[in-house]
C-alpha positions in Angstrom: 93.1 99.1 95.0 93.8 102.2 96.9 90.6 101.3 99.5 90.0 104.5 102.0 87.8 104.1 105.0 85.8 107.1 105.9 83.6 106.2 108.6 83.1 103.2 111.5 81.0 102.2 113.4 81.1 100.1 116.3 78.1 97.4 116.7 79.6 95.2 119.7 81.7 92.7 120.5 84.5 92.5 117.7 82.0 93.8 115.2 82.7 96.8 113.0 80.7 98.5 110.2 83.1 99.8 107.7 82.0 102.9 105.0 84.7 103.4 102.2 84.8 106.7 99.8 83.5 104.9 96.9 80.6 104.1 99.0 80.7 100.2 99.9 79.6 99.5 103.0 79.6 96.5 104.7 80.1 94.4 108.7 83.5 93.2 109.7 83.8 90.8 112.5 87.4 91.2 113.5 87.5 88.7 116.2 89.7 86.2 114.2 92.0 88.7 114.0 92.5 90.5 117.2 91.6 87.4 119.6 94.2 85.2 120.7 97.4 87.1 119.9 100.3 88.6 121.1 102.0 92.2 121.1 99.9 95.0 119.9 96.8 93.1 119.5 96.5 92.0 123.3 95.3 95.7 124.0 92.2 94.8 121.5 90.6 92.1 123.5 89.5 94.2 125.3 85.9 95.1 124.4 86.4 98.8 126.6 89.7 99.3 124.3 88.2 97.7 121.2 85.4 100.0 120.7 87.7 103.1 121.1 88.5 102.4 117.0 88.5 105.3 114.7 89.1 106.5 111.5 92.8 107.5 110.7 92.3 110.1 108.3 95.9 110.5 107.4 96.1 106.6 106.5 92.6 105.8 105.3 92.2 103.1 107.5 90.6 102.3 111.5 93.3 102.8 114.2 93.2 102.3 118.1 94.7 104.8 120.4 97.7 102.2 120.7 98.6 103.3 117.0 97.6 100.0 115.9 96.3 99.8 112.4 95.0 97.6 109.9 95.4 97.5 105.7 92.4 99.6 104.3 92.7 97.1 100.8 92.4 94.0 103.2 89.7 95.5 105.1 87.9 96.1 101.6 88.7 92.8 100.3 87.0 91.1 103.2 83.8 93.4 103.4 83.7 93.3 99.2 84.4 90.0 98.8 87.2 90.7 95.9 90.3 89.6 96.0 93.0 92.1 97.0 94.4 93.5 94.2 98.1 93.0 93.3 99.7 95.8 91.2 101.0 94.7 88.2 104.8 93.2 87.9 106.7 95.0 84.7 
């Protein structure tokens, strides 16, 4: 799928809108995600923290300054509705 993010926006609580270079664009609620885990994530339940998110323009993808990251395809599979796409198996 190749999915790259090119702009957020952040519209409150765990609420992101998401604009991909082909031009889908679309609100992610990320709370069932970031809420109620460990590691990494615990940084992100922070609503001060959470809103800090940003494009990654190396990776294509949102990033906090705690280097987390997510998968640009997964993120465009859940804003697009379509599957993720799984390259082909010669």
């Amino acid at each position: 799928m190749s999915a790259r993010i090119v702009d957020v926006r952040w519209l409150g609580g765990f609420r992101l809108e998401l604009t991909f270079a082909d031009g889908l664009r679309g609100e992610l609620d990320l709370a069932e995600v970031i809420k109620g885990k460990d590691g990494v994530f615990v940084p992100l339940q922070d609503a001060q923290f959470f809103k800090q998110v940003f494009v990654n323009q190396e990776l294509g993808t949102i990033a906090w300054p705690n280097e987390v990251d997510l998968d640009p395809d997964v993120l465009y599979s859940r804003v697009s509705g379509r599957p993720v796409a799984l390259p082909d198996s010669a």
